[in-house]
Structure formats: structure tokens, C-alpha cells
ROTI-547527 format. One record per residue (C-alpha): x, y, z. Coordinates in nm, 2 decimals. Example, Ala and Ser with C-alpha at 12.3 -4.5 7.8 and 13.67 -1.06 7.14 Angstrom:
% residues 2
+--------+--------+--------+
:     c1 :     c2 :     c3 :
+--------+--------+--------+
:   1.23 :  -0.45 :   0.78 :
:   1.37 :  -0.11 :   0.71 :
+--------+--------+--------+
//
This chain:
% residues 255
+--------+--------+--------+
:     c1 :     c2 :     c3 :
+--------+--------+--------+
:   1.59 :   1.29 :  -3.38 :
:   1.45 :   1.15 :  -3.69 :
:   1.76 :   1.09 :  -3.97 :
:   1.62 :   1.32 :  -4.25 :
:   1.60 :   1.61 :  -3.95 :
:   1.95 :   1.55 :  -3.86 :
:   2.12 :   1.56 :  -4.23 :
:   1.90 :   1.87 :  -4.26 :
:   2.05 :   2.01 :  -3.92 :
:   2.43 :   1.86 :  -4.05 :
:   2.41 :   2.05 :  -4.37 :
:   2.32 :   2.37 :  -4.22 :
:   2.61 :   2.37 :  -3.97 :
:   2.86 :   2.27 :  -4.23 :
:   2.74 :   2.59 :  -4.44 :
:   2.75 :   2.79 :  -4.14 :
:   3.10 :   2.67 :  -4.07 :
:   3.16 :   2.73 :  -4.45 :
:   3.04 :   3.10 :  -4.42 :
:   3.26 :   3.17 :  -4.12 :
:   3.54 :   3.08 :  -4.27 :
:   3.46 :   3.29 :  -4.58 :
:   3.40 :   3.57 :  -4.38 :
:   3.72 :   3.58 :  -4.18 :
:   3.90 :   3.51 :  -4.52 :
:   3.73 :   3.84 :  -4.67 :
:   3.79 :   4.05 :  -4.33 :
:   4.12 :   3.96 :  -4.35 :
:   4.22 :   4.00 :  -4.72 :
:   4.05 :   4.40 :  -4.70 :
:   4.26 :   4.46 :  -4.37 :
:   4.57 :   4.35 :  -4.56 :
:   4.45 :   4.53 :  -4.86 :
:   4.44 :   4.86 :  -4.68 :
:   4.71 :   4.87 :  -4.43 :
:   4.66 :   5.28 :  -4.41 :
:   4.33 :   5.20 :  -4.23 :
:   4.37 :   5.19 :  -3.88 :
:   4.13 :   4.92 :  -3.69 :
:   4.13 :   4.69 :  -3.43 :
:   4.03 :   4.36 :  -3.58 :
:   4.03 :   4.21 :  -3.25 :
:   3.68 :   4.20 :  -3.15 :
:   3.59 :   4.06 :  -3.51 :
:   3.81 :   3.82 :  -3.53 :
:   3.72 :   3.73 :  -3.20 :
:   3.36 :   3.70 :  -3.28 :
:   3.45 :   3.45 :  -3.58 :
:   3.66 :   3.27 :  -3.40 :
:   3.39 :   3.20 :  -3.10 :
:   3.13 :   3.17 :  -3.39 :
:   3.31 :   2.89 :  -3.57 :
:   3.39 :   2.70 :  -3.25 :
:   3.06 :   2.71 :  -3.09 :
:   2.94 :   2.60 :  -3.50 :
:   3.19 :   2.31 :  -3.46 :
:   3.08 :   2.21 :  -3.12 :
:   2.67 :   2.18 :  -3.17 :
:   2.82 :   1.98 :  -3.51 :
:   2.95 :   1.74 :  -3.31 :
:   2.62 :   1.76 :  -3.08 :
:   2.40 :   1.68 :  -3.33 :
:   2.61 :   1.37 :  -3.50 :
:   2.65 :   1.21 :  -3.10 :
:   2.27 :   1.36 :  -3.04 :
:   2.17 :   0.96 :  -3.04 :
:   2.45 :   0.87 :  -2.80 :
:   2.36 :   1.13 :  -2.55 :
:   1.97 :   1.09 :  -2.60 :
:   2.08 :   0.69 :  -2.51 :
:   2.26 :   0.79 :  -2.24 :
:   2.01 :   1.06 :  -2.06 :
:   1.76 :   0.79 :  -2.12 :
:   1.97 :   0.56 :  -1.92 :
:   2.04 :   0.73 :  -1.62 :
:   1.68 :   0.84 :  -1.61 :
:   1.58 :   0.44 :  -1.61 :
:   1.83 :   0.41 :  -1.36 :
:   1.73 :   0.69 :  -1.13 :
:   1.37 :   0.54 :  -1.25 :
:   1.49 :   0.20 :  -1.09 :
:   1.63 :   0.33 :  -0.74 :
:   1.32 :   0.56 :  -0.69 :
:   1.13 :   0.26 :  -0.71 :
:   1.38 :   0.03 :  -0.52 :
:   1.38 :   0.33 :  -0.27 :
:   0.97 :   0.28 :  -0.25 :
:   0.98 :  -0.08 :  -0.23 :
:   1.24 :  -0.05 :   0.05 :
:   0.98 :   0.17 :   0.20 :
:   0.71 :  -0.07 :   0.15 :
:   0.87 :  -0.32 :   0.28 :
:   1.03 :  -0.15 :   0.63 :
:   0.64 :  -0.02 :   0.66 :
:   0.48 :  -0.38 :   0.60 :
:   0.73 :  -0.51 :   0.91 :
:   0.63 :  -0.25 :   1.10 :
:   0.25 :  -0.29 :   1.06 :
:   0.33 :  -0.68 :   1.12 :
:   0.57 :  -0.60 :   1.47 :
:   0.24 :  -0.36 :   1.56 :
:  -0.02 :  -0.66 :   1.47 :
:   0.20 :  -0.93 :   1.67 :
:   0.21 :  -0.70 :   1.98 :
:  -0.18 :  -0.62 :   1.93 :
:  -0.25 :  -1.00 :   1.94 :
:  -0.04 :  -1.08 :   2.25 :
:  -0.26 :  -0.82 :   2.46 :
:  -0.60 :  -0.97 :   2.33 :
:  -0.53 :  -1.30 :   2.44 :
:  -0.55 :  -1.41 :   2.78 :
:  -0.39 :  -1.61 :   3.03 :
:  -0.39 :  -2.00 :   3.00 :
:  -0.50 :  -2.06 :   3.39 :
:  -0.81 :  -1.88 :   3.26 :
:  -0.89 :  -2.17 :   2.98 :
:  -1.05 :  -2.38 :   3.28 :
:  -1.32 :  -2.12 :   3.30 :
:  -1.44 :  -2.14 :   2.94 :
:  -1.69 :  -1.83 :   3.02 :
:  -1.45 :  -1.64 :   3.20 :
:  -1.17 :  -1.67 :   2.94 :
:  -1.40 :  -1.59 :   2.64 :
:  -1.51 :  -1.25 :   2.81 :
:  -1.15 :  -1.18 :   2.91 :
:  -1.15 :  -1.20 :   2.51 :
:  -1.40 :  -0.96 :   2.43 :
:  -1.27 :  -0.72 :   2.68 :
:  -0.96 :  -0.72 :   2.55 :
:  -1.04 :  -0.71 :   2.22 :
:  -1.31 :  -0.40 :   2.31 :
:  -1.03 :  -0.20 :   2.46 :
:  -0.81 :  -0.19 :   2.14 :
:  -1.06 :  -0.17 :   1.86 :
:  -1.35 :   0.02 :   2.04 :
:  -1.64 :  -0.27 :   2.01 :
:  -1.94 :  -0.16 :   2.14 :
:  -2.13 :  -0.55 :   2.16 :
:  -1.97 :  -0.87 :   2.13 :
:  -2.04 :  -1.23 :   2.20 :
:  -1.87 :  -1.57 :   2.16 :
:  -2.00 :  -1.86 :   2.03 :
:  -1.86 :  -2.23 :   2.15 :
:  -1.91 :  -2.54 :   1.94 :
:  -2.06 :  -2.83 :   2.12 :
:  -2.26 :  -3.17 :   1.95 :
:  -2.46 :  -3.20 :   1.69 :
:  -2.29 :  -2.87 :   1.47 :
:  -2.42 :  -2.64 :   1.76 :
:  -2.30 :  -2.27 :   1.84 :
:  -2.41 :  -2.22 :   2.18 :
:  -2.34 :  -1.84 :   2.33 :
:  -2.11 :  -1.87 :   2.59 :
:  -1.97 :  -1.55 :   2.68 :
:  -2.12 :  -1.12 :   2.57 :
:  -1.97 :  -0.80 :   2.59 :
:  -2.18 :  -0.51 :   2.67 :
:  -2.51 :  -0.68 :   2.58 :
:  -2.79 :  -0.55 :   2.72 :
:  -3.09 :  -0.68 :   2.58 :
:  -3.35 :  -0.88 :   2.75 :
:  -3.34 :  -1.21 :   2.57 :
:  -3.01 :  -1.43 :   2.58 :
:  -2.86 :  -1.47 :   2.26 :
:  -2.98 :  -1.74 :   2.08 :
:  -2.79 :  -2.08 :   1.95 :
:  -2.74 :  -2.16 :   1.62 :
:  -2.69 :  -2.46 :   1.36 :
:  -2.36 :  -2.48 :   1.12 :
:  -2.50 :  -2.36 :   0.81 :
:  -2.82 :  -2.13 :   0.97 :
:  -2.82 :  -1.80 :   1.00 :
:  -2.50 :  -1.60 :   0.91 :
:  -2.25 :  -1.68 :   1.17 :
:  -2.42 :  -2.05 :   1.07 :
:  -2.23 :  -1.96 :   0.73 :
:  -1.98 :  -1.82 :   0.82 :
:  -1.89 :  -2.12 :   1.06 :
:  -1.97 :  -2.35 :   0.77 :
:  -1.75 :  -2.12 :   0.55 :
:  -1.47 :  -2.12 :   0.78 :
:  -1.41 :  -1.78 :   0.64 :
:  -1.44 :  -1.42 :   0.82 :
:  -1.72 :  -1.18 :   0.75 :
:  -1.68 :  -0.82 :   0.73 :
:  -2.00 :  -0.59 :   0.72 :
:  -1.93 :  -0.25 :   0.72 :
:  -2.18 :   0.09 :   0.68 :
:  -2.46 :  -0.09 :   0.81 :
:  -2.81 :   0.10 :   0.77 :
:  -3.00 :   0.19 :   1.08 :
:  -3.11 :  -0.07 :   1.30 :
:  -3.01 :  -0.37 :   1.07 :
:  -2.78 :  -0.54 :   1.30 :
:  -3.03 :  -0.70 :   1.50 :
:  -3.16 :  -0.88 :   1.18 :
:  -2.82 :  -1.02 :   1.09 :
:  -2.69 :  -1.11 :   1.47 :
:  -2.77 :  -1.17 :   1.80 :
:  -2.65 :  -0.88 :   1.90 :
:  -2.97 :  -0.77 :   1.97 :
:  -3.08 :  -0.34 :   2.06 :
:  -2.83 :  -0.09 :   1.92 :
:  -2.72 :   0.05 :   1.61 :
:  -2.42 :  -0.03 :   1.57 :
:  -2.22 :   0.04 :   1.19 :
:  -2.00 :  -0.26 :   1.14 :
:  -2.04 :  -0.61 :   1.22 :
:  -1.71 :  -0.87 :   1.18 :
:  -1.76 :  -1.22 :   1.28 :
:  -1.44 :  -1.43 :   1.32 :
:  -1.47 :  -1.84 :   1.34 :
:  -1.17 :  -2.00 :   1.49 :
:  -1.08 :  -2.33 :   1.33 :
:  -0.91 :  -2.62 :   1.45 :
:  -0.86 :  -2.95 :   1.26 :
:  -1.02 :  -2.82 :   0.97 :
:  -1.31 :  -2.76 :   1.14 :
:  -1.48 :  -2.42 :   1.29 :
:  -1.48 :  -2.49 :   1.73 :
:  -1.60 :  -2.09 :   1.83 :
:  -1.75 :  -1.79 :   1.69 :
:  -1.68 :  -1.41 :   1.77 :
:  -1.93 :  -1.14 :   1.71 :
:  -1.81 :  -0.84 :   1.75 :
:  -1.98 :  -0.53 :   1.66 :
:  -1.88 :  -0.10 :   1.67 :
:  -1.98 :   0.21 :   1.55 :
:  -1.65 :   0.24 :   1.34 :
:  -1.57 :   0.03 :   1.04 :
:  -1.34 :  -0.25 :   1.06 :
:  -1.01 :  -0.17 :   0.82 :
:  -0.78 :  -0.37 :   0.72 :
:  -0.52 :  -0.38 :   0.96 :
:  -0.83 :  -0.44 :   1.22 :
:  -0.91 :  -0.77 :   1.01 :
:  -0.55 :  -0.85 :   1.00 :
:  -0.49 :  -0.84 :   1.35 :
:  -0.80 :  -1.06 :   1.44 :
:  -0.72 :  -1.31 :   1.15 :
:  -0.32 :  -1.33 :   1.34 :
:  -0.55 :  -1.35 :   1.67 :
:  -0.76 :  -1.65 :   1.53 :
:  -0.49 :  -1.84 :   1.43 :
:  -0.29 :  -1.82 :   1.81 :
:  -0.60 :  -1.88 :   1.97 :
:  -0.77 :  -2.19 :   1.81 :
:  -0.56 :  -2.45 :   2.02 :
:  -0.66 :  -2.29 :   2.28 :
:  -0.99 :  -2.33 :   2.22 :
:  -0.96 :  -2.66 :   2.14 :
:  -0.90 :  -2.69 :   2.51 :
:  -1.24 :  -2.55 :   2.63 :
:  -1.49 :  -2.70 :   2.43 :
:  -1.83 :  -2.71 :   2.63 :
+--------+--------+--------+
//
């Protein structure tokens, strides 16, 4: 409350209080003046007194007003703060759980290491795995060998009539994305437009994510993995966690 508002609001009271007084004075000087008049002056004087208390109390209301208006505004900041420490709390317990979910995730997608001296079979264990949790409908792995060449080692569910074909780092875009060493997420894909961007060949699927796994600064494999649902983001996170367990493996079983 502004000052000027609260000398206004003071100086009302005060005449208020004033008043009450002056009224209880004149009801009791006619009550003495008169004795032969029989009355009960209870209820009057019982209404003053009420009246110049509850006039006296929102006085001292109005002159503490910026104490209590401090001190409201201070436990609201600091119901404010534990609301907010309550959320971030929250947050936080819900970001471990979603990382304890992603860690488990990861340990079911990768296979056993006394499949790494089959580099074929251990890269389709991969895909199958990874096509049980996350619903991919296509998938193939890539495997660096000399020269910066991605030759296909391994498919899931692919069913065209021409093997997929290799690639150069830099060409085409698991090329880039190899060069990159950076993930690729391509979600909402129009009809038919996968098999211009991969090798994934017939089908429509509507997301395509393809994951390089790099060792030594340097991208070794490539996974394309294609479904009919979008990849979110606790999808990307758990192959990102899965990339980085599995690139010394890899490192193992290049052909």
C-alpha cells in the first residue's frame, strides 16, 4: 500500500476511534442525566466497546500492513522454493529411473562375447535384439574394412532382391553420417522415401536412425535401423548408451 493511501486509511480510523469515544461519552452523560429512565445500556455499550476495539485493531493492521505484506510474501517465496525443490527432486528421481531403465535396455541388446568370432552372426544377434525392444521392421549393419569402406555384413528382415550395397566414408548418407561420427534421426518420412535415403531397400517404413560406432576417434560400423514408429528420445538415448558399450567390441571383429 502506497504511503498517501495509508495516511488516508490512518486518519480515517483515528476519527472513527475519535467518534466512538464521543459517542459513548454522550450515551453515557444522557443515562446519567436521566436516571428516572429505565434502560439497559448493555447492548450499547457493548456495541461501542466491540466497535472501538475492532477500530483499534485494523489501526494497528494498517500501520504493520508492510510487515505482514513482507512476511506473506515470504512464506509464499518459500513455499515457492520447496514446490520447486519438490519438482526438481522429482526430476531428478525420474531422470535415474529412465537412466536404470536405459542401462538395463542396453545389457539385453548386446550379445554374448563368444559370438564376436562370428562377426555376421554377432551383428544379426544385434539387430534382433535391438528389433525385439524397439519394434524395427529392417535393419542392417555396416563393417568398416580398407580404403574408408562400409561393407554390409549383417540385415534384419530384408527382403529385397539386391544385397545391400557398400559405401565410401563421406557418400551417401550413412557415408556422412560415418564421416560425421554423429547419429541421424529421420523421422515422418513420406511414402516410399526410404529406399532413396538407405539400403534398406522395398517397404515404407516412417523413421530411419542410423547409429556409427566409433573407436579411436574413428567410425568402425554402421546400424541402419528402420520402423514404422518414430524414434523418441529415450529410443536415441538408449542406442547412443548402446554405441558406446559396444565399440570395443567391435573393434574386435573388423572384417
Amino acid at each position: 500500500m502506497k504511503s498517501k493511501y495509508k495516511i488516508i486509511v490512518s486518519l480515517l480510523l483515528a476519527v472513527s476511534i475519535i467518534a466512538t469515544i464521543l459517542i459513548f461519552s454522550r450515551v453515557w452523560n444522557i443515562f446519567n442525566s436521566y436516571p428516572e429512565i429505565k434502560f439497559n445500556p448493555f447492548p450499547i455499550y457493548l456495541y461501542l466497546i466491540v466497535l472501538f476495539v475492532a477500530s483499534i485493531s485494523f489501526f494497528i493492521i494498517i500501520q504493520n500492513f508492510d510487515k505482514i505484506n513482507k512476511k506473506l510474501t515470504a512464506d509464499k517465496e518459500e513455499l515457492l522454493h520447496l514446490l520447486n525443490l519438490g519438482k526438481k527432486i522429482e526430476t531428478k528421481t525420474d531422470e535415474e529411473d529412465i537412466k536404470i531403465d536405459i542401462e538395463n535396455i542396453v545389457r539385453k541388446l548386446v550379445p554374448d562375447d563368444a559370438l564376436l568370432s562370428d562377426p555376421k552372426k554377432y551383428c544379426e544377434t544385434c539387430l534382433t535384439n535391438i528389433s525385439k525392444t524397439f519394434e524395427i521392421v529392417q535393419g542392417i549393419v555396416y563393417l568398416l574394412r580398407d580404403n574408408d569402406i562400409f561393407y554390409p555384413v549383417a540385415t534384419y528382415a530384408y527382403y529385397s532382391n539386391n544385397f545391400p550395397s557398400e559405401f565410401k566414408l563421406g557418400e551417401t548418407i550413412p557415408g556422412q553420417v560415418a564421416k560425421d561420427m554423429k547419429p541421424f534421426n529421420l523421422n515422418n518420412i513420406p511414402e516410399n522415401y526410404i529406399s532413396v535415403v538407405s539400403g534398406l531397400g522395398q517397404g515404407s517404413p516412417r523413421a530411419l536412425f542410423i547409429l556409427p560406432i566409433i573407436a579411436d576417434n574413428k567410425t568402425i560400423a554402421i546400424f541402419e535401423l528402420a520402423s514404422f514408429k518414430n524414434f523418441d528420445k529415450k529410443t536415441e538415448g538408449t542406442f547412443y548408451k548402446f554405441a558406446n558399450i559396444i565399440n570395443e567390441k567391435f573393434k574386435g571383429i573388423i572384417i
